[in-house]
C-alpha positions in Angstrom: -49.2 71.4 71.2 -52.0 73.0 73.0 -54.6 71.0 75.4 -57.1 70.3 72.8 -54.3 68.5 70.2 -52.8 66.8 73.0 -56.4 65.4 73.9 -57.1 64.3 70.3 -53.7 62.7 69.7 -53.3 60.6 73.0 -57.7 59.5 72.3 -55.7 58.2 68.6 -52.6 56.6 70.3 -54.9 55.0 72.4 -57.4 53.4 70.4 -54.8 52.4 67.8 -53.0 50.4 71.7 -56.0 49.0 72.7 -56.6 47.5 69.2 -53.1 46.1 69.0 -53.2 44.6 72.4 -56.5 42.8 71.6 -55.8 41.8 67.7 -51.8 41.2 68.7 -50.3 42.2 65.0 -49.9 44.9 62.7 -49.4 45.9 59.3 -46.3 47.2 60.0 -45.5 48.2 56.1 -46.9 51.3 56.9 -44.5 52.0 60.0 -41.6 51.8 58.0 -42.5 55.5 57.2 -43.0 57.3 59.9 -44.4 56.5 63.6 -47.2 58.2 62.8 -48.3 55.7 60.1 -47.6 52.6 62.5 -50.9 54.4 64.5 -52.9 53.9 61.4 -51.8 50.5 60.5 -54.8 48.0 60.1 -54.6 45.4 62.5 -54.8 42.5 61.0 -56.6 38.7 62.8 -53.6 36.6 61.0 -50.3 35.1 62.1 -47.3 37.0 60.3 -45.5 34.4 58.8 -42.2 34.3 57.3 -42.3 33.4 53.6 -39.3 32.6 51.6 -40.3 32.4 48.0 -43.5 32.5 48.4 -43.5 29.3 50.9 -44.2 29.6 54.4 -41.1 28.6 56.5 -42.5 30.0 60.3 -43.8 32.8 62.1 -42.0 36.1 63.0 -42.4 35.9 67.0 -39.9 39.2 67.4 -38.8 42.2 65.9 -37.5 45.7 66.0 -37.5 48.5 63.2 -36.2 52.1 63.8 -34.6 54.8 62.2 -32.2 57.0 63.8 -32.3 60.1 61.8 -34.4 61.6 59.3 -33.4 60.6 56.1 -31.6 57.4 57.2 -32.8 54.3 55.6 -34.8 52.0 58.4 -32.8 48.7 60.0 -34.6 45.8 61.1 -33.9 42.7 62.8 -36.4 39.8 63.3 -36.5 36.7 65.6 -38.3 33.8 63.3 -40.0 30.7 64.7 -39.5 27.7 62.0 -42.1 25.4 61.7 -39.9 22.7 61.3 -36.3 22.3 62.1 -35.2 21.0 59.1 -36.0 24.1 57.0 -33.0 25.9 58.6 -31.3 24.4 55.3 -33.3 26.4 53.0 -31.6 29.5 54.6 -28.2 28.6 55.9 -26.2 30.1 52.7 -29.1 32.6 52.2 -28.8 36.9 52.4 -33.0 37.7 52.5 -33.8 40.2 50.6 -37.6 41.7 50.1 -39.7 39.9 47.9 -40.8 42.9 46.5 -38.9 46.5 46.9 -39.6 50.0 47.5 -41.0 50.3 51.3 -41.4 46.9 51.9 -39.2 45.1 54.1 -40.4 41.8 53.6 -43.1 41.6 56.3 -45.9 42.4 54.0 -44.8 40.0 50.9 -42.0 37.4 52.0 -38.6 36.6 51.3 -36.1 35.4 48.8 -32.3 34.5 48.6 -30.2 36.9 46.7 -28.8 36.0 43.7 -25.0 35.4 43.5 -23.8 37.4 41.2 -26.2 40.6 43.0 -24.1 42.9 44.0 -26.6 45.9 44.3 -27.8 44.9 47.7 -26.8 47.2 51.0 -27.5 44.9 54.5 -30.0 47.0 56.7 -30.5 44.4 59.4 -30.7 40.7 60.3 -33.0 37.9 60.8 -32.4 35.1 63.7 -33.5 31.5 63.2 -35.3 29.3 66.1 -34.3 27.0 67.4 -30.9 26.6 65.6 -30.1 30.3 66.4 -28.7 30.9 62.8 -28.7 34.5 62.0 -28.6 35.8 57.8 -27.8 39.1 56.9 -31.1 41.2 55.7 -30.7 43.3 52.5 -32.3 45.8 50.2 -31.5 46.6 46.8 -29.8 49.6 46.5 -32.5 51.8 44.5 -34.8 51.0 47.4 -32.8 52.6 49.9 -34.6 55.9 49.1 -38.1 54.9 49.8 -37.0 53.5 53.5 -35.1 56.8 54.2 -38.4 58.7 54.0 -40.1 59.4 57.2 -39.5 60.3 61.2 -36.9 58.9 63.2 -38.5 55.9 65.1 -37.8 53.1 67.2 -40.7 50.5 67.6 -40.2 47.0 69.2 -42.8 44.4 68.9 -42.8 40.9 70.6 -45.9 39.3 68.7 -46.4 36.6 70.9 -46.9 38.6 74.4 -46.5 42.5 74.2 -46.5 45.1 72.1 -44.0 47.7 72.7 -43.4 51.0 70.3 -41.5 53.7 70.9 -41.5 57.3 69.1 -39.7 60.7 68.5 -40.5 63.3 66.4 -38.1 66.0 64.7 -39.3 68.7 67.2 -38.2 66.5 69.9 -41.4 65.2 70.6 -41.8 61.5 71.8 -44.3 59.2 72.8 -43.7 55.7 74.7 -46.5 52.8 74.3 -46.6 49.6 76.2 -49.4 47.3 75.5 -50.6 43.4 76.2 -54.3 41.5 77.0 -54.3 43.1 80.1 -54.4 46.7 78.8 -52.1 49.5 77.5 -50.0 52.5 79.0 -49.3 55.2 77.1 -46.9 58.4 77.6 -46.8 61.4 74.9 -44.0 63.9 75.9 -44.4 67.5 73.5 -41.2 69.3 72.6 -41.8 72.2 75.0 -42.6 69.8 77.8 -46.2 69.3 77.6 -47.4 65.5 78.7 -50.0 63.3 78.0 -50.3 60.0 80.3 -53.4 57.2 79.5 -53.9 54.2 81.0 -56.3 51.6 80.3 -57.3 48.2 81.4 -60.5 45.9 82.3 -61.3 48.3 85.0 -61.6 51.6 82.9 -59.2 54.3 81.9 -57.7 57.1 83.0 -56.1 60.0 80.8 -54.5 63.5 81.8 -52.7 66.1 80.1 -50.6 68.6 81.4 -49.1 72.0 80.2 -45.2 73.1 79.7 -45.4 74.2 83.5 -47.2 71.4 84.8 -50.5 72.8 85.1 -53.1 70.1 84.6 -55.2 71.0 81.8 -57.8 67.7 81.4 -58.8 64.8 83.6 -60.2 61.9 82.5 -60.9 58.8 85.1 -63.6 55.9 83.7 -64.3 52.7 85.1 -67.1 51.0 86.8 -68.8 53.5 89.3 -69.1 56.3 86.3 -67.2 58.7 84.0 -65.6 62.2 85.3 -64.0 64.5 83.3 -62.4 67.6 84.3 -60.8 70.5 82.3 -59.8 74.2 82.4 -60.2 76.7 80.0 -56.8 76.8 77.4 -55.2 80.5 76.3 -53.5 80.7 73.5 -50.2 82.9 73.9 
């Protein structure tokens, strides 16, 4: 990770923080295969609602999705808002499973109730009812367990009502930290060799810098409302 790379990844990160702290949602489909794709997720201007059978039943106001290892399957757990008490029925004696498989974990398509005799499902995470507090097993059918082992290992958080929080690590032991709300975003990028990107950003501007193995700053950036300045050194190549 040299300075230029570092530049254009945090400029990506960035962007993609600012955008999820201003729209508040994601298509987060696309982050259940690798952190990198939760960076490219759409944002989209709707409430993610929790469908069962096609029916909407609530909101998802919480959730976390993460994979521990490459080539582990994804686990999930999500907080859900019903829109009426009553509807806690219509899940009580209900393991979710994805409306549709491969990738998707339900977020993208809904829900529905496996079937009793199913006995090809493997439980990957959970999803807790408001206000009862109820809490159903989440599945995926078996087969599908191959297309959500694909990917980086990631851990990203997401509370869809306040702040957005993702974390990432890469297999070269690379991570990066965001932390984002209407207020504005921080955002950390640690390289493998020690190399570090730091951005912040809020009404008042921004400020970026990025920093070498040793330490040695290699680009400045502060903005806000007296002016840009940007300062940078030259970058060897070993």
């Amino acid at each position: 990770m040299n300075g230029s790379s570092a530049i254009a990844g945090v400029l990506l990160v960035g962007a993609v923080a600012v955008s999820i702290a201003s729209d508040g949602k994601s298509a987060l489909s696309q982050t259940t295969r690798t952190p990198a794709a939760a960076a490219k997720a759409r944002l989209g201007d709707r409430e993610f609602a929790f469908r069962l059978d096609g029916e909407r039943l609530g909101r998802v106001i919480r959730m976390n999705l993460k994979r521990d290892k490459v080539g582990e399957p994804i686990s999930g757990t999500l907080l859900v808002e019903l829109d009426r008490t009553r509807w806690v029925r219509l899940v009580e004696d209900c393991d979710l499973v994805p409306e549709r498989g491969g990738d998707d974990l339900g977020l993208d398509h809904g829900f529905r109730c496996a079937e009793p005799d199913e006995s090809d499902l493997t439980e990957v995470g959970t999803v807790r009812f408001q206000p009862s507090g109820l809490v159903r097993p989440l599945k995926v059918r078996d087969r599908d367990l191959r297309h959500l082992s694909r990917g980086d290992a990631f851990d990203l958080s997401m509370d869809l009502d306040e702040t957005v929080h993702l974390r990432g690590r890469g297999e070269d032991g690379s991570r990066f930290n965001i932390a984002a709300d209407e207020d504005g975003a921080a955002i950390r990028v640690d390289g493998a060799d020690g190399e570090r990107v730091r951005l912040s950003a809020d009404s008042n501007g921004a400020f970026i810098t990025v920093r070498d193995k040793d330490g040695r700053e290699l680009f400045r950036l502060t903005a806000g409302h007296h002016g840009l300045s940007i300062r940078g050194q030259e970058v060897r190549e070993d």
